[in-house]
TIMITOR-273173 format. One record per residue: residue in three letters; x, y, z of N, C-alpha, C in turn. Coordinates in steps of 0.001 Angstrom, whole numbers, plus 500000, padded with zeros to 6 digits. Example, Ala and Ser with C-alpha at 12.3 -4.5 7.8 and 13.67 -1.06 7.14 Angstrom:
<dodrens>
ALA513190494310507800512300495500507800513200496700507800SER512850497750507080513670498940507140512900500030507870
</dodrens>
This chain:
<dodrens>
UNK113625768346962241112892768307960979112214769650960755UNK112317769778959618111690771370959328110262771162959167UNK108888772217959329107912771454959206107457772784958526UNK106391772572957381106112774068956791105300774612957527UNK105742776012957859104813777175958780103701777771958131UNK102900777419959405101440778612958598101535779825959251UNK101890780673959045101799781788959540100558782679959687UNK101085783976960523100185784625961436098934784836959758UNK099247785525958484097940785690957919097479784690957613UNK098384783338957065097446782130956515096638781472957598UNK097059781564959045095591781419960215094672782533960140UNK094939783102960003093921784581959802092888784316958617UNK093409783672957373092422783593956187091396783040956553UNK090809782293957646089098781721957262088453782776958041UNK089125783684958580087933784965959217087756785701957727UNK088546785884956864088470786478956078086870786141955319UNK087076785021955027085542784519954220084071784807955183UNK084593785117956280083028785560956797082779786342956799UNK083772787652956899082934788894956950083877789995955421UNK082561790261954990083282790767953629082655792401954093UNK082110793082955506081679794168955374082976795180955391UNK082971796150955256084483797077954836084317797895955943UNK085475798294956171086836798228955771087038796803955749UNK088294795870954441088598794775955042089845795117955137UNK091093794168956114092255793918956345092596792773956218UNK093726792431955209094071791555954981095386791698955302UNK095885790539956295097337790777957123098109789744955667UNK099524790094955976100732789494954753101698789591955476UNK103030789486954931104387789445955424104844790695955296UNK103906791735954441105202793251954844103612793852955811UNK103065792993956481102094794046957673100441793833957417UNK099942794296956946098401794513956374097965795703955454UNK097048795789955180096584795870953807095268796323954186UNK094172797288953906092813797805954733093185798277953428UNK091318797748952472090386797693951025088919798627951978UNK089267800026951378087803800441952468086476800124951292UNK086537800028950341084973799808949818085489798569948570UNK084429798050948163084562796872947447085546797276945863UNK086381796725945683087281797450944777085997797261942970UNK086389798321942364085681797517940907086920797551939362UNK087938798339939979089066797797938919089913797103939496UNK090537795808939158091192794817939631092580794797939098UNK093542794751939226094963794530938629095523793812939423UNK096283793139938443097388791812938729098866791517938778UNK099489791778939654101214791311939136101851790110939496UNK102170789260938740103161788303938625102536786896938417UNK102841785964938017102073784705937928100755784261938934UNK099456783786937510098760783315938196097534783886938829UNK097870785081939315096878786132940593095729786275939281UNK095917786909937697094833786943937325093742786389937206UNK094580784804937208093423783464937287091665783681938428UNK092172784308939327091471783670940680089989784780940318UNK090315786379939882089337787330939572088552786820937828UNK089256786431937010089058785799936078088109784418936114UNK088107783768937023087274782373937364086388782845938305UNK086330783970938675085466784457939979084393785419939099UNK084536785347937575083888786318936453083962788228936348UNK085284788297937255085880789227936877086761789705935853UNK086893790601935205088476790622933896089625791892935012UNK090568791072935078090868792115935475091509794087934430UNK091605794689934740092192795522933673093382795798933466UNK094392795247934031095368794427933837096346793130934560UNK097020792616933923097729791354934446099427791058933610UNK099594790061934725100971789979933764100956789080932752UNK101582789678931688102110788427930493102321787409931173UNK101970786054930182102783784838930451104100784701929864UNK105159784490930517106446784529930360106969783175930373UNK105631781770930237106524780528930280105127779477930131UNK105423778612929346104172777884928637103221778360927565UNK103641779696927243102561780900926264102811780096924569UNK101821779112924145102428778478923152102150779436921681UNK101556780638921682101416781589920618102084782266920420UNK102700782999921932103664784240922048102855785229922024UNK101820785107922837100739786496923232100356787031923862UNK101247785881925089101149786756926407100198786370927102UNK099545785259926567098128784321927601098040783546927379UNK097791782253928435097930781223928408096598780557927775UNK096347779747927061095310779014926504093915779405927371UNK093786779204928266093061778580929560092660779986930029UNK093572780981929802092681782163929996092043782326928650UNK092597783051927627091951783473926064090588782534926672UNK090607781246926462089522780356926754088388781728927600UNK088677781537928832088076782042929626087356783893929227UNK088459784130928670088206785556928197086972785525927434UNK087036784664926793086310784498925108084676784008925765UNK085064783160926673083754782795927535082747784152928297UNK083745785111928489083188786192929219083014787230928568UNK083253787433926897083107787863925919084106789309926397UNK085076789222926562085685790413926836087166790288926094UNK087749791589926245089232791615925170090007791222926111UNK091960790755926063092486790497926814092988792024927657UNK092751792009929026093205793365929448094621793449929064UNK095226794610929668096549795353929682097264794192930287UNK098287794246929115099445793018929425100849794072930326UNK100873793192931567102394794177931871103614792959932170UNK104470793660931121105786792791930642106221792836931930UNK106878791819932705107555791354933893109079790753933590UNK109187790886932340110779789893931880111552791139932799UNK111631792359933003112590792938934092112239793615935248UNK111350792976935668110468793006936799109010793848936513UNK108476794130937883107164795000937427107147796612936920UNK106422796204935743106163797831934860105407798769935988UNK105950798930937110105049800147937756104274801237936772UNK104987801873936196103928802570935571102782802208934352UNK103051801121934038101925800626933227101060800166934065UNK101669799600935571100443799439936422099835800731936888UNK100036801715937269099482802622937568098513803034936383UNK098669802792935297098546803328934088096897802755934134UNK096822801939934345095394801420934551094339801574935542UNK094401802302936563093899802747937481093530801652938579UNK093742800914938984093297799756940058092711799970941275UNK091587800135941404091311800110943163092380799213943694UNK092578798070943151093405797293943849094157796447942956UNK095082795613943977096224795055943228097107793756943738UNK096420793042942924096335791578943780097893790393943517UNK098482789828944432099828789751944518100127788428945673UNK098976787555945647099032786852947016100054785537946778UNK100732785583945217101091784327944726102006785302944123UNK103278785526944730104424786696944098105708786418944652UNK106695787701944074107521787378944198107936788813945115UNK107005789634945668107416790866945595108589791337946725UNK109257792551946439110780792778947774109452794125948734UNK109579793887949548109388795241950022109367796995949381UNK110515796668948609110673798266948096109104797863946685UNK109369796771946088108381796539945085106528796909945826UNK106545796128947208105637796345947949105172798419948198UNK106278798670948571105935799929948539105911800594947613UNK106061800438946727105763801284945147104606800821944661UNK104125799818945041103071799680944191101594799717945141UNK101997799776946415100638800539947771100529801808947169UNK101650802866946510101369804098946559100369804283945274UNK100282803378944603099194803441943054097788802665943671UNK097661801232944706096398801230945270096920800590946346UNK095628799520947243095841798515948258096429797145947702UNK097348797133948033098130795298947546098134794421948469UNK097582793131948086096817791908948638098591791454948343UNK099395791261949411100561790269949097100571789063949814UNK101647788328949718101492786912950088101600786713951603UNK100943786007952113101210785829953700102382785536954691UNK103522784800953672104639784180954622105871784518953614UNK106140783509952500107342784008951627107408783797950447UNK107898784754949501107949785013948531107992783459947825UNK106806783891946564106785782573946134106133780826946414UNK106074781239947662105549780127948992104147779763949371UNK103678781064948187101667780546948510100811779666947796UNK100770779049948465100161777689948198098467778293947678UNK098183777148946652096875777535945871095345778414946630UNK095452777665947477094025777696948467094174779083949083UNK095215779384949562095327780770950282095983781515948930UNK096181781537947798096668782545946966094400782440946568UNK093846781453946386092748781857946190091916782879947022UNK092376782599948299091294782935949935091817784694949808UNK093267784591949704093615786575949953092831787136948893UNK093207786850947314092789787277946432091615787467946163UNK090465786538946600089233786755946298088585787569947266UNK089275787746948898088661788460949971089178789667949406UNK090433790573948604091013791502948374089880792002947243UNK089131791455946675088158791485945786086352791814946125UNK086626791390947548085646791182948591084248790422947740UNK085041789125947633084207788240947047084852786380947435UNK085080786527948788085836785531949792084473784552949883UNK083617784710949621082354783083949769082628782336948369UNK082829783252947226082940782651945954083923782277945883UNK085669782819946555086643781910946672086620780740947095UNK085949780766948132086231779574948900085154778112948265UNK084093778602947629083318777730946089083928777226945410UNK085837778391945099086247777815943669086924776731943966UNK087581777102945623088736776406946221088158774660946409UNK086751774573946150085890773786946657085612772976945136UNK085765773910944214085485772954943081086973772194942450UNK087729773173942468088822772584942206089282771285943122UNK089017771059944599089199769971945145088505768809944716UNK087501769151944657086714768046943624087383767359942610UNK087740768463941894088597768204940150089289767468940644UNK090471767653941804091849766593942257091390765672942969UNK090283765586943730090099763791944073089649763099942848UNK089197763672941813088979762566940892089840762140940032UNK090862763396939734092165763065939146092829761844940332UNK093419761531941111093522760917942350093072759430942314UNK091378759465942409090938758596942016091087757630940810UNK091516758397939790092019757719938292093461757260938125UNK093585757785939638095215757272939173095663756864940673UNK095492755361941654095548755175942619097338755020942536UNK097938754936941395099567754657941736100501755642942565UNK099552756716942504100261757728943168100057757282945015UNK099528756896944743099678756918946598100504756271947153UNK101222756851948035102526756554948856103725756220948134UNK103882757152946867105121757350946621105419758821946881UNK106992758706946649107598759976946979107596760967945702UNK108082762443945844108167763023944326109091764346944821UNK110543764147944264111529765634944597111015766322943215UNK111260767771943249111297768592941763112733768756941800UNK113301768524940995114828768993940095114714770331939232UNK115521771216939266115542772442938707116373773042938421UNK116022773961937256117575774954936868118601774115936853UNK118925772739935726120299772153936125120927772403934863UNK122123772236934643123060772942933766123373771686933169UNK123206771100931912123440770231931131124588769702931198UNK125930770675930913127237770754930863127569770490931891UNK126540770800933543127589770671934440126630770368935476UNK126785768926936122125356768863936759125930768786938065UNK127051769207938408127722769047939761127074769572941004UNK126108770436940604124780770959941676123184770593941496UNK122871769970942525121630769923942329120506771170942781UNK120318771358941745118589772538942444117627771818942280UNK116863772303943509115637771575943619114307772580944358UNK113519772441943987112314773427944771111974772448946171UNK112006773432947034111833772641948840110718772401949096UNK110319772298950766109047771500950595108420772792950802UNK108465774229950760108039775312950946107248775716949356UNK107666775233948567107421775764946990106031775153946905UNK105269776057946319104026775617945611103834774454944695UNK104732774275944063104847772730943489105119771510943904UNK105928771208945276106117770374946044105012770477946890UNK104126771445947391102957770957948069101686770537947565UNK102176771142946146100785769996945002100796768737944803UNK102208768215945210102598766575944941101903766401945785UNK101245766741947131101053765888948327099211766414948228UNK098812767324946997097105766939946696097005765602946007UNK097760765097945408098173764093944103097906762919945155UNK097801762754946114098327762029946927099645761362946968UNK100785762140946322102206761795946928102750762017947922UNK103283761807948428104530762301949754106030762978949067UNK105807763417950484107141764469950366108355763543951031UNK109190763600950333110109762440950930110984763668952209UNK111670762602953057112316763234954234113409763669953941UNK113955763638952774115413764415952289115271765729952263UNK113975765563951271113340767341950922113453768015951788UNK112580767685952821112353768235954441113379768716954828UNK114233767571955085115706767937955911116057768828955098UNK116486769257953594117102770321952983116379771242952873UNK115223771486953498114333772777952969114873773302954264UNK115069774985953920115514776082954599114620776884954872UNK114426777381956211112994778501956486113084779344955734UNK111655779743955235111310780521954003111831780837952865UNK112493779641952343112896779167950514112283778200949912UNK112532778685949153111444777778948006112273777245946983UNK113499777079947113114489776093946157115639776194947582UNK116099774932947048117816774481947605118446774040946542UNK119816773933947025121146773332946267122026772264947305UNK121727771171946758123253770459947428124102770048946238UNK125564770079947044126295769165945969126268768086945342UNK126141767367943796126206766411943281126519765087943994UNK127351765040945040128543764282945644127346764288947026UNK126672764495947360125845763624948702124189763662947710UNK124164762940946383123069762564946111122346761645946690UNK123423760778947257122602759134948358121420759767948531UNK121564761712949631120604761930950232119223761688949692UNK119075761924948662118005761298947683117516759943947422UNK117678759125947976117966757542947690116232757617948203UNK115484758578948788114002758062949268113089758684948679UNK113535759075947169112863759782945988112365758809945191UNK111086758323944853110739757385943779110441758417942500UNK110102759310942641109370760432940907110273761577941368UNK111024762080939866111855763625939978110654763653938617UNK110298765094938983110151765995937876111181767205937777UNK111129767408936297111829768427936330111516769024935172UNK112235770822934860111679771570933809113227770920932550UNK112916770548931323113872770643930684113468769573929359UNK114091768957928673113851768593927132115066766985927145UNK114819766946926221115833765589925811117038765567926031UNK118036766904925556119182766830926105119409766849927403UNK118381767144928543117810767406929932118225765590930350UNK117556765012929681116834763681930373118439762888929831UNK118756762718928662120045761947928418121241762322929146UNK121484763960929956122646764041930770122039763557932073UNK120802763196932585120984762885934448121289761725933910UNK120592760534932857120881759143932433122188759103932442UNK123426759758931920124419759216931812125401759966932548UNK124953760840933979125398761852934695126264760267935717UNK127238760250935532127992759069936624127676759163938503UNK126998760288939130126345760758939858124497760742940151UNK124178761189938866122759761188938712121686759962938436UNK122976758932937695122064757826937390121930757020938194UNK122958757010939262122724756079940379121578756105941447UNK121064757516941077119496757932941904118687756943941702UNK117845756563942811117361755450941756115686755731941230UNK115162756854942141114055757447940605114787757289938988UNK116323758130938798116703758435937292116610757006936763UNK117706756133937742118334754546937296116240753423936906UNK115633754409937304114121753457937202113694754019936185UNK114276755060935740113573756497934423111832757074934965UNK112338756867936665110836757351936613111024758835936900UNK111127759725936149111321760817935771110403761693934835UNK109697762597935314108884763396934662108952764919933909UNK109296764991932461109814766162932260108817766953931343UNK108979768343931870108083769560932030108895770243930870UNK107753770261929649108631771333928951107892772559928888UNK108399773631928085107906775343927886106814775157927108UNK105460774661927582104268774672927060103004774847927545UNK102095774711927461101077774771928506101000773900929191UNK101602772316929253100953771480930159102645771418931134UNK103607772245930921104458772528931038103865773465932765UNK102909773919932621102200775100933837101645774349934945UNK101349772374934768100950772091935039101322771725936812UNK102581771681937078102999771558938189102509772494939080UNK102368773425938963101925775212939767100745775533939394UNK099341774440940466098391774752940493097295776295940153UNK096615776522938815095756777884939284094231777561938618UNK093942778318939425092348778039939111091396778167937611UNK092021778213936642091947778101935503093136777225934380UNK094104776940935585094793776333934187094392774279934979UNK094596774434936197094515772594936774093007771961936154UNK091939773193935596091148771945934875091702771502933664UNK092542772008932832093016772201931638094214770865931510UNK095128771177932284096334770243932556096081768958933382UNK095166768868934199095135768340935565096036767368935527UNK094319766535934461094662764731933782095843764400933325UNK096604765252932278097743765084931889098700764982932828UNK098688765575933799099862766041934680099784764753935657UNK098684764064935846098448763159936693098366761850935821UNK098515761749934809098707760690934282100385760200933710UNK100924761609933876102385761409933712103256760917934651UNK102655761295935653103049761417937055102973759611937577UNK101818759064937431101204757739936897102171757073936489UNK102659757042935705103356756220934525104789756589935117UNK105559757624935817106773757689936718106426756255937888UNK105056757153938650105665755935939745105507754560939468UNK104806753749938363104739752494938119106231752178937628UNK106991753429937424108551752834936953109408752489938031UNK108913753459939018109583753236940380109105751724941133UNK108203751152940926108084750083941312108977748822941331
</dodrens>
């Protein structure tokens, strides 16, 4: 059985919150990272990271566009503007990510630092963007950082790790009471379904039990069913099996997935898919391109926003699975 690894920095993160005197080092997966004085311009690349300096009453001076749930087309998600508007400040420097990171628009802003603990970054990306400041990257694998430690790097990279660990503290709050309002969730299962091709559903994608969204099912109080497990691969954050050993799924009560109506009428009448018996129960939860669409991929400004919704949908799946 595969079991998710904490690795060498995510044991390392609770020294982090005690001592904020400098130099700090913050260890990751391409090595460590040494912030010698408290940074005061902040920059952001790739989903999310702006949230954590933003709720911590920082702006940063820049961040990335939202590239998915942005219901204006402005490049920020509700839940920040919100937040912005609260802190009476303009939206910083947007850097377009649709073909990866604008290095030089990041440089362009000057950053003591450059926060990345919830990314996607390659090494070569890693080293291009140390040479503009210090980059806080993710601890284990791309994509793979779970809320609490994308909060703990980011806010110690900020050297403001007591107030992370406050936010990490309020937001738990927020999810036992979501939790509490919704006892159906407990002890059911929940796979994510992904990227599936309407026309051709002969592959299943699915995010593993490594993905940040499959380890939010299990704040919800869901479980991770043992299929997931068995198909999750060290350090990925999606799999694929073939259509043709779906059985393996047979211990899935809730699929969510990203997609729309024509989405939901091909697994229903997929001669493969409907025999699942989450689909065959319709306890199926679908995520469209909106803000509550963000809701699966916990951040510290958008889960007060979405929470309820997301947990009341979720609700109404597993009472189908019953």
């Amino acid at each position: 059985m595969i079991r998710l690894a904490i690795g060498l920095a995510a044991l390392l993160l609770p020294a982090l919150a005690a001592a904020q005197d400098y130099p700090i080092t913050i260890p990751h997966a391409f090595g460590s990272t040494v912030i010698a004085e408290k940074p005061q311009r902040v920059a952001t690349v790739n989903s999310g990271n702006h949230e954590v300096p933003l709720a911590l009453g920082v702006v940063p001076v820049g961040m990335a566009a939202a590239n998915y749930g942005d219901d204006d087309g402005d490049g920020v998600l509700p839940w920040v503007e919100e937040k912005l508007a609260e802190l009476g400040a303009q939206t910083p420097v947007l850097f377009d990510e649709g073909d990866g990171i604008d290095f030089e628009r990041v440089a362009a802003t000057q950053p003591d630092v450059i926060l990345a603990a919830y990314s996607g970054l390659t090494q070569a990306d890693y080293d291009t963007l140390s040479r503009i400041a210090p980059v806080v990257a993710y601890p284990d694998g791309a994509w793979t950082t779970e809320w609490r430690q994308m909060i703990r790097m980011n806010s110690a990279g900020m050297g403001m790790a007591a107030e992370g660990d406050a936010l990490i503290a309020r937001m738990e709050g927020q999810i036992a009471q979501a939790i509490a309002r919704h006892p159906q969730l407990q002890g059911k299962t929940a796979m994510f379904v992904t990227h599936l091709d309407t026309t051709n559903l002969s592959v299943i994608n699915f995010y593993s039990a490594n993905d940040t969204r499959v380890k939010f099912f299990q704040d919800l109080g869901l479980s991770m069913p043992e299929s997931v497990i068995q198909a999750t691969q060290p350090g990925q954050f999606f799999g694929s099996i073939s259509a043709e050993r779906i059985d393996a799924f047979d211990d899935v009560d809730i699929v969510v997935t990203y997609g729309g109506p024509v989405l939901l009428a091909a697994m229903r009448q997929d001669p493969l898919f409907r025999h699942m018996p989450a689909v065959a129960n319709d306890a199926i939860v679908v995520l469209r391109n909106d803000p509550l669409g963000n809701a699966a991929n916990p951040t510290p400004l958008g889960l007060p926003y979405v929470l309820e919704d997301y947990a009341a949908l979720l609700a109404e799946a597993a009472q189908k699975s019953e």
